[in-house]
C-alpha positions in Angstrom: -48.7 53.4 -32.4 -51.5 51.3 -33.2 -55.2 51.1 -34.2 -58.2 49.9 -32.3 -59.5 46.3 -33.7 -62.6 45.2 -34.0 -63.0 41.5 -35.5 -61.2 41.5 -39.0 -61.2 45.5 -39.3 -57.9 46.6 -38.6 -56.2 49.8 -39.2 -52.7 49.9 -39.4 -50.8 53.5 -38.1 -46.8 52.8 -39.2 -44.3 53.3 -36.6 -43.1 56.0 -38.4 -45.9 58.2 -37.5 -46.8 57.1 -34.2 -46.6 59.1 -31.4 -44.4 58.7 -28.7 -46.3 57.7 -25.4 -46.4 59.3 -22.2 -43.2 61.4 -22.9 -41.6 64.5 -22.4 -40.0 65.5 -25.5 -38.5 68.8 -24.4 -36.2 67.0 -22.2 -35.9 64.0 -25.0 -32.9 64.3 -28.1 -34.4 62.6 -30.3 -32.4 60.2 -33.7 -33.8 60.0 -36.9 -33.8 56.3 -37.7 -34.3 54.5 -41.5 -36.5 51.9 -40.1 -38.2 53.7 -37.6 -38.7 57.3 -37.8 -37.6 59.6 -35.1 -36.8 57.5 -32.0 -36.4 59.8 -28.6 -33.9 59.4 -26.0 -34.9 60.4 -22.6 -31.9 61.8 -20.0 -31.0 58.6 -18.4 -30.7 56.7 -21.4 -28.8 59.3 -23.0 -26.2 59.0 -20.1 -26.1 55.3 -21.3 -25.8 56.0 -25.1 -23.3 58.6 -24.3 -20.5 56.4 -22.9 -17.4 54.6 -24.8 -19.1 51.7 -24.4 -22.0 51.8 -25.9 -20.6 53.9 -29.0 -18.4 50.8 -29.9 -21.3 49.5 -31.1 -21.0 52.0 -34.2 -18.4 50.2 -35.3 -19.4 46.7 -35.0 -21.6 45.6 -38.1 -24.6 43.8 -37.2 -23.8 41.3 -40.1 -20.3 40.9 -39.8 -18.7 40.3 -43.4 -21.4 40.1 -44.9 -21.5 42.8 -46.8 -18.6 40.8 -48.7 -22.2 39.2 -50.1 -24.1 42.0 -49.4 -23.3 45.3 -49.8 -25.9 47.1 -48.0 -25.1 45.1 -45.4 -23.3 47.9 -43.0 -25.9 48.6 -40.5 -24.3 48.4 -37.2 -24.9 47.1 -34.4 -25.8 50.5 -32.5 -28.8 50.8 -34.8 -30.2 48.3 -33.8 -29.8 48.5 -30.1 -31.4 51.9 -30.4 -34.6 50.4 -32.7 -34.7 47.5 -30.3 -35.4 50.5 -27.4 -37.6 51.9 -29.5 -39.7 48.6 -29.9 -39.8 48.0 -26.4 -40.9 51.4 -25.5 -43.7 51.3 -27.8 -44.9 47.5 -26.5 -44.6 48.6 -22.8 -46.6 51.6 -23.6 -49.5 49.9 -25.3 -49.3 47.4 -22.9 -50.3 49.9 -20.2 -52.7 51.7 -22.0 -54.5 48.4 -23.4 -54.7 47.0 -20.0 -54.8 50.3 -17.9 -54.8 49.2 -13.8 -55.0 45.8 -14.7 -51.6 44.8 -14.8 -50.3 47.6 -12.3 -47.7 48.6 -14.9 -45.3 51.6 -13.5 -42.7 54.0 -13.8 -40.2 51.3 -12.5 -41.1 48.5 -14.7 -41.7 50.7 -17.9 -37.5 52.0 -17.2 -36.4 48.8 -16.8 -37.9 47.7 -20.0 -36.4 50.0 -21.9 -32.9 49.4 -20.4 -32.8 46.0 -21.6 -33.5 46.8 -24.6 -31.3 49.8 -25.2 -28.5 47.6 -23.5 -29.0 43.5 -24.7 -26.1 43.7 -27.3 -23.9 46.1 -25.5 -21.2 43.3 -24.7 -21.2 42.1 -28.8 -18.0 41.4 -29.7 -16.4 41.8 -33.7 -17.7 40.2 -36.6 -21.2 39.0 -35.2 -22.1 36.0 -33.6 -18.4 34.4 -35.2 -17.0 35.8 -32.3 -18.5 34.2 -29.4 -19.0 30.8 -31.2 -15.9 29.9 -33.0 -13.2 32.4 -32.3 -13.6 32.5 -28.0 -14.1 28.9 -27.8 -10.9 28.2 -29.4 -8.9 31.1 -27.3 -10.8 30.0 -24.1 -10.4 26.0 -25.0 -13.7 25.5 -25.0 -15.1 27.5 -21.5 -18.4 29.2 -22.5 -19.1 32.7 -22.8 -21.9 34.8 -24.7 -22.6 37.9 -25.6 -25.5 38.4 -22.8 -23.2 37.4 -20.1 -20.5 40.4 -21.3 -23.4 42.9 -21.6 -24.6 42.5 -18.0 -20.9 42.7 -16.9 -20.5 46.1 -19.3 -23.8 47.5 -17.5 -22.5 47.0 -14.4 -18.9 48.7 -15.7 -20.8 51.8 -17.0 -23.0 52.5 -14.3 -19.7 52.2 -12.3 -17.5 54.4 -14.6 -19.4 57.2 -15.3 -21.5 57.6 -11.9 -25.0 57.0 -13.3 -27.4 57.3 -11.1 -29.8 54.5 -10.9 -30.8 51.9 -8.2 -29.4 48.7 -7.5 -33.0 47.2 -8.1 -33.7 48.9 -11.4 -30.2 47.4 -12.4 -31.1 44.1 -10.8 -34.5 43.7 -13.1 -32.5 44.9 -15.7 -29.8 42.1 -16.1 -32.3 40.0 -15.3 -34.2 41.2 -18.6 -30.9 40.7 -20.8 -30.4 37.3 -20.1 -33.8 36.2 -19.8 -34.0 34.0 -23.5 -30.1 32.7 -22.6 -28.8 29.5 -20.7 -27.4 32.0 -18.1 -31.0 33.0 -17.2 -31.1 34.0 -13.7 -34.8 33.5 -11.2 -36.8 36.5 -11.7 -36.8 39.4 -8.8 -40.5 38.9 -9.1 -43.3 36.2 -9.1 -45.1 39.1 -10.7 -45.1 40.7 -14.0 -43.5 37.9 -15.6 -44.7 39.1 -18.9 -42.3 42.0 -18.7 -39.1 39.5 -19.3 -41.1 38.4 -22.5 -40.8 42.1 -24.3 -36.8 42.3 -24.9 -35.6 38.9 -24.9 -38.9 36.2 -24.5 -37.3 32.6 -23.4 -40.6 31.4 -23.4 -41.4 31.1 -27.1 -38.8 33.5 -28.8 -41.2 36.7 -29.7 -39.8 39.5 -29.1 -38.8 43.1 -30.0 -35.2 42.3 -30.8 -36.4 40.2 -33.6 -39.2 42.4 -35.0 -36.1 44.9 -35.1 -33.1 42.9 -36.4 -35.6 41.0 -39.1 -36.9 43.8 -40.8 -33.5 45.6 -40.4 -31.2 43.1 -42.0 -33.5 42.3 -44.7 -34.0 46.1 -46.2 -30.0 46.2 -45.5 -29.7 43.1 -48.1 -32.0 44.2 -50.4 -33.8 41.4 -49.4 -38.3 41.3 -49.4 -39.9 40.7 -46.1 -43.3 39.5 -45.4 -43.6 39.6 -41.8 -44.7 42.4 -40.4 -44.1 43.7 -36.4 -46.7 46.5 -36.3 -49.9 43.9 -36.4 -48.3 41.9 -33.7 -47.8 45.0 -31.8 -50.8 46.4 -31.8 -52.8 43.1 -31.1 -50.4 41.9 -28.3 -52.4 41.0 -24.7 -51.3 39.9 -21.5 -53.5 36.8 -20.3 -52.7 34.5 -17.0 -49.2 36.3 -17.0 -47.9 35.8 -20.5 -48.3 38.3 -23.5 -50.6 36.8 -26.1 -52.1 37.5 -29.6 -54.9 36.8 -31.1 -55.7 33.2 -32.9 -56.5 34.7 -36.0 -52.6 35.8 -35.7 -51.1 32.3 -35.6 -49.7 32.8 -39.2 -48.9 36.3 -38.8 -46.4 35.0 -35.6 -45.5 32.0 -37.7 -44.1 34.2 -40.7 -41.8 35.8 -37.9 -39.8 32.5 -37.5 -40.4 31.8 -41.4 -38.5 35.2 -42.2 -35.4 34.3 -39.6 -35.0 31.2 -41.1 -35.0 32.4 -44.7 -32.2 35.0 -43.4 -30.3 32.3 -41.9 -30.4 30.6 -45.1 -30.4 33.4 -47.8 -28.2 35.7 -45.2 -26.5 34.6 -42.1 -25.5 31.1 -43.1 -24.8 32.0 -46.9 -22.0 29.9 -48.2 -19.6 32.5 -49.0 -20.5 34.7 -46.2 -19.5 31.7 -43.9 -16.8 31.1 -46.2 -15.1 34.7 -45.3 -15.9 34.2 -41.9 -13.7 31.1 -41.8 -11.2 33.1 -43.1 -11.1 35.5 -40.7 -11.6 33.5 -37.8 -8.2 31.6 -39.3 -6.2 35.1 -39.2 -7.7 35.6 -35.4 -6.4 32.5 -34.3 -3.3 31.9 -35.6 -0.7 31.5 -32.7 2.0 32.4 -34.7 3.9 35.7 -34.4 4.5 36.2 -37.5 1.6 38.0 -39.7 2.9 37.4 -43.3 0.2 34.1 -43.7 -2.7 36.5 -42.2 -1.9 39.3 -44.3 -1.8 37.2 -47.5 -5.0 35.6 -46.4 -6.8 39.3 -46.4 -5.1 39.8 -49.6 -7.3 36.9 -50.7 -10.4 38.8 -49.1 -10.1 41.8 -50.9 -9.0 40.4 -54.3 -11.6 37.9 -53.6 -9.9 34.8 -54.2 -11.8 32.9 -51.8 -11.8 29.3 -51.1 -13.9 27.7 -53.8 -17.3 26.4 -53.0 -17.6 22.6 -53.9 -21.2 21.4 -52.9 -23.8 21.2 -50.4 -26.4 18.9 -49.3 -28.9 18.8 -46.7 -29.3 16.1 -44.4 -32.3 13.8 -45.0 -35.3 14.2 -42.0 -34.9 10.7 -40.7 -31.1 11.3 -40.5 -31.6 14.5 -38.6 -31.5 12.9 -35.1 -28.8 10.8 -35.1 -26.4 13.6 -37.6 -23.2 14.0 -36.4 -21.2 16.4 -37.9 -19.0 16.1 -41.2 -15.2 16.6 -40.8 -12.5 16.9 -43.5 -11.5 13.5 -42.2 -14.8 12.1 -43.4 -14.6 13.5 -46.9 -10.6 12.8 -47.7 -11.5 8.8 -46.3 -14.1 8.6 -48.8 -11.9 9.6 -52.2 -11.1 6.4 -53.9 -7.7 5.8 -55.8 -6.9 8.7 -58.4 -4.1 11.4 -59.4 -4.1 13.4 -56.5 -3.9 12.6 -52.9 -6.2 15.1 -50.8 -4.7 16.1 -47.2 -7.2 16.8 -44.5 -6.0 20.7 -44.4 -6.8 20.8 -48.2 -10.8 20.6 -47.4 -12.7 22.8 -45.1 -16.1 21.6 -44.3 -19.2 23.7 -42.7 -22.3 22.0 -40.7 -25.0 24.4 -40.7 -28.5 24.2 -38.8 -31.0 26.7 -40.0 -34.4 26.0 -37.9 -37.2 28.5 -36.2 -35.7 29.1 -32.7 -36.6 25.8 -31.1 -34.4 23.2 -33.5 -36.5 20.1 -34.5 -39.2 21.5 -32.7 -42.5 23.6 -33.6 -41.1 27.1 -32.0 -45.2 27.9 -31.4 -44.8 25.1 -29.6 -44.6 25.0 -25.6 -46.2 22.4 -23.8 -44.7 19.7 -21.0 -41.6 17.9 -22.9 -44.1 13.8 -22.7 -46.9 15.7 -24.7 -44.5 16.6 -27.8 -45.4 13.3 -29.1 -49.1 14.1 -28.9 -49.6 17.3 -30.8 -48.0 20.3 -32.3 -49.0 22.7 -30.0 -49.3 26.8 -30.2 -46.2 28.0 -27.6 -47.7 32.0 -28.1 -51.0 31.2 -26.4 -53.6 33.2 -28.7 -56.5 34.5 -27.8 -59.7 36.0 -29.3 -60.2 39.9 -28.6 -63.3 39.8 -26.8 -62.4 36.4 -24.7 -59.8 36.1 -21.2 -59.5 32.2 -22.3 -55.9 31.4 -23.6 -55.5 28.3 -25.1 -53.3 26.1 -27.6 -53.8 25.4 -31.5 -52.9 22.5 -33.2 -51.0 22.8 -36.2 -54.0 20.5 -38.5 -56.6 23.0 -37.1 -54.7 26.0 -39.0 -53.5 24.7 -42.2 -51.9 21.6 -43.6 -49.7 23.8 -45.5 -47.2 24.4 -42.3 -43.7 22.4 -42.5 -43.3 18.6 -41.1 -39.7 19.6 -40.1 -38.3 22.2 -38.7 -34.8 22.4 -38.9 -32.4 21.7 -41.6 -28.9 20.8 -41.4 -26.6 21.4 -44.3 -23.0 20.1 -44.9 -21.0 22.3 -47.4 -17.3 21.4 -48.2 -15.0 24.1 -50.0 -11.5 23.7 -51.6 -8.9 25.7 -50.3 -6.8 24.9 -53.5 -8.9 25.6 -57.3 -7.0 22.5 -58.7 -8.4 20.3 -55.7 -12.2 21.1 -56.7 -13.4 17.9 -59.1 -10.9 15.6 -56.0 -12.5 16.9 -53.6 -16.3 17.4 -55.5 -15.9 13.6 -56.0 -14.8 12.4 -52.6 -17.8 14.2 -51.3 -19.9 12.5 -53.5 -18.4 9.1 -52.4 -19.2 10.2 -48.9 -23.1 10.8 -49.1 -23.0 7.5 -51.1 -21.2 6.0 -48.5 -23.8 7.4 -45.6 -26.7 7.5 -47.7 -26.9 5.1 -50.4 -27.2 7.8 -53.2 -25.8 11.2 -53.6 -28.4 13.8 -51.3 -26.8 16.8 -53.1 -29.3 18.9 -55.4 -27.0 19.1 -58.4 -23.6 18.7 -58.9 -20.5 20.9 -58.7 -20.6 23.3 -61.8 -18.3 22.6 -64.3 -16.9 26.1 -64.4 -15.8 25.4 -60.9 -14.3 21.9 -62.0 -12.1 23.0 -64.7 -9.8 25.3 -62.8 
């Protein structure tokens, strides 16, 4: 895939046109991907791609409704599973043939790499992350479940149903692999090759193939610009003291990975009528009653698009970030003062959303012992210079004073399920951040257009 680099001259070969490392392609089928180019499927993974399964994925969109916002927004989620594959074959491969007998990387580790990625969002559930966050909690009153938790239970139900052969060790690793960047992270099988667990799913410091696949992706799908790209990381990536690395010359290269997330968690993920529809939906998936007549006239309002009307947002000042708790509809009807109408909690719906960089109010290129946060912003991806084994932090001052102070945001939004109820409920809202704040936080207020309905 990649170039050689030599100080500050680096060529660039796109993953388009790389080829494939180390492979037999006469025994490989091989997918013609829009992000990636041909990507080639050896036999055992093809017994895993070829299953029930895994083909549900096709039908489960990696943005959920948002392509209610976003048109283009219909990739699915078994896309993505196949370019996350693709990734991690690629990163295994240059890993072995950067480092050669250095790292001792085999057969065995180089399959079970590949695995994990071909199988990390195999248990996925409908409509994107909505599913394991708002509508399970609800059905399962409150138990926790995720979606990495389901797709080491699925991999052990395919091997299972359809007789694949493959050891109980390769499996083992595997699993292992899947829920290595989750709170259900299980001890490695190995004090060795620790670096391995970083490729699919890192836990250490959140670089990783799945997002250099699902970034790119989703922003091309939205019609969206992107200015981070995975191929320089790729090619510069190291393994040093156990831990993949990239060079220090790199630290804003890595940092515009977590920049682009965030801007699609802003622009994409957490946009207000995306969320807005998923609120919807999650209301229709709920709903105890028998009886469908309320859920069928609430997808009515879906496809005629007579959605619950936005009212305002407003994101929660820094020094309030620690102590936030989040907004209910109680909080905003308490705050309307005497007028015409009398606003009933079910009447507002209000949405607290934290958009950060993987690590919440913390630096994610951060990763030092929890008492030295307080003493400096430390890099977590430990760079390195080409020529040097040293690996070593960077402070944030020593790269550019330009890099955020903060970095999380939290953003209440409030929407009217009733047109009429917008300027009582606008206004109440406004009492509310007066009430907490002393002044109104909110950029601008609710458009007029919105107001006279």
């Amino acid at each position: 895939m990649g170039a050689y680099c030599n100080g500050d001259n680096v060529g660039l070969v796109s993953m388009r046109n790389s080829p494939i490392m180390s492979h037999d392609l006469t025994s490989s089928k091989h997918i013609h991907d829009n992000l990636h180019g041909n990507i080639y499927l050896e036999p055992l993974f093809l017994k895993f791609v070829d299953t029930e399964q895994f083909q549900r994925l096709r039908d489960l969109k990696q943005l959920g409704v948002a392509n209610l916002v976003y048109p283009g927004a219909v990739h699915s989620r078994f896309e993505h599973s196949l370019g996350v594959y693709w990734l991690s074959a690629q990163a295994i491969h240059m890993l072995h043939n950067r480092h050669r007998m250095e790292l001792d990387i085999d057969n065995f580790d180089i399959k079970t790499v590949k695995l994990a990625g071909l199988l990390h969002d195999v248990g996925h559930g409908p409509f994107s992350h909505l599913f394991e966050r708002e509508f399970l909690p609800r059905v399962l009153d409150g138990a926790k479940w995720s979606h990495e938790q389901m797709s080491v239970k699925l991999i052990d139900h395919i091997v299972d149903e359809h007789h694949i052969d493959v050891d109980s060790s390769t499996m083992k690793r595997v699993k292992e692999m899947v829920l290595a960047s989750s709170e259900f992270a299980s001890p490695k099988s190995t004090r060795e090759k620790h670096f391995l667990y970083d490729i699919v799913a890192n836990g250490r410091n959140g670089v990783d193939v799945d997002k250099f696949d699902y970034i790119v992706r989703d922003s091309r799908a939205c019609g969206l610009g992107c200015n981070f790209e995975f191929n320089r990381l790729m090619e510069q990536m190291r393994v040093i003291d156990n831990e993949i690395c990239y060079p220090a010359k790199d630290y804003l290269s890595v940092y515009k990975l977590f920049s682009a997330r965030a801007d699609l968690y802003r622009t994409v993920y957490m946009h207000a009528k995306v969320k807005l529809d998923d609120s919807i939906i999650k209301t229709i998936e709920t709903a105890p009653d028998e009886e469908l007549k309320e859920a069928k006239d609430l997808i009515k309002r879906i496809r005629r698009r007579d959605l619950y009307q936005f009212c305002n947002e407003y994101a929660v000042p820094r020094e309030d970030l620690e102590h936030f708790r989040n907004v209910t509809a109680q909080d905003i009807i308490c705050s309307q003062k005497s007028g015409g109408v009398t606003l009933k909690e079910d009447d507002v719906i209000v949405s607290n959303v934290k958009i950060d960089l993987t690590r919440g109010r913390l630096n994610p290129l951060v990763q030092l012992p929890p008492l030295e946060y307080r003493l400096a912003w430390s890099m977590a991806v430990k760079l390195n210079d080409h020529l040097s084994q040293e690996k070593f932090p960077i402070r944030d001052d020593r790269i550019s004073h330009l890099l955020p102070a903060c970095y999380q945001d939290t953003i209440v939004r409030v929407y009217s399920k009733k047109p009429k109820l917008v300027d009582a409920i606008s206004e109440a809202f406004e009492n509310f951040q007066r009430k907490t704040y002393g002044t109104t936080t909110q950029v601008h207020g609710t458009p007029l257009k919105k107001r006279r309905m």
